[in-house]
N, C-alpha and C positions, 0 to 999 in steps of 0.2 A: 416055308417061306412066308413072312407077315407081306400082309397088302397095304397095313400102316405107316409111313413116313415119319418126319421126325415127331418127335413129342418132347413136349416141354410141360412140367410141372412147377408148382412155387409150392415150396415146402416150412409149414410153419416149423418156427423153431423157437427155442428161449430167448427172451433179450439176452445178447452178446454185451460181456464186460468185462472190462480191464483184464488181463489175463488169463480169460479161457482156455481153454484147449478146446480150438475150433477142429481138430480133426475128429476129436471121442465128441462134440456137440454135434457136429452135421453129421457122421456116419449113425449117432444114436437117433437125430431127426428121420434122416430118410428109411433106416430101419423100423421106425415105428408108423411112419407114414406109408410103406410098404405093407404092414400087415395089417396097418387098418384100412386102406383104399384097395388090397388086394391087386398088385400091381406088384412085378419080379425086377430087382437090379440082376441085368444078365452082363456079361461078358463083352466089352467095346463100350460099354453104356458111358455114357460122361458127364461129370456132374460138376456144376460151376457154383461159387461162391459169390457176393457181391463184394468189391472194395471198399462199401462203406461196414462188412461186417470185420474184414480185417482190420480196418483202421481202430475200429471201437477195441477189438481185443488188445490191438496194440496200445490203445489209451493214444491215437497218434489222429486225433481232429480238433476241430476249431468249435467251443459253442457260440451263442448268439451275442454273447454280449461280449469276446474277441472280435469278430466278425464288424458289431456296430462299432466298438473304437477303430478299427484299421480304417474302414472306410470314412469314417468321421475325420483323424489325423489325414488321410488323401484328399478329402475334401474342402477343408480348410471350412466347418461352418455351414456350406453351401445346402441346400435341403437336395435330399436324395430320395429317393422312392424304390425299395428292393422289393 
């Protein structure tokens, strides 16, 4: 029986892009980060991805210069500070 509690890791990975296969990218991430931090994926373990890595594979976000027209066309002109 461990006497450690939960644990949370951030696990480098490749830039995510348009069309990856984020299942063979993250299981090849946490597999190499395993052998070299020395650290076991056991059984119940669970492992989260962030939304903004999906979005990227999906090719499904906004860059900055969508972002400055949206707000610009709602603002009619007005000065904004983001």
């Amino acid at each position: 029986m461990s006497n450690v509690g939960t644990v949370a890791r951030g696990i480098k990975a490749p830039i995510i892009k348009k069309g990856d296969n984020l299942v063979d990218t993250v299981f090849d991430s946490i597999v190499k980060a395993s052998e070299s931090d020395n650290f076991k994926i056991e059984d119940r373990d669970v492992v989260c991805i962030t939304e903004a890595i999906v979005a990227r594979a999906q090719n499904n976000y906004a860059n900055v210069n969508q972002i400055a027209k949206d707000v610009k066309s709602k603002f009619d002109g007005e000065i904004v500070g983001l």
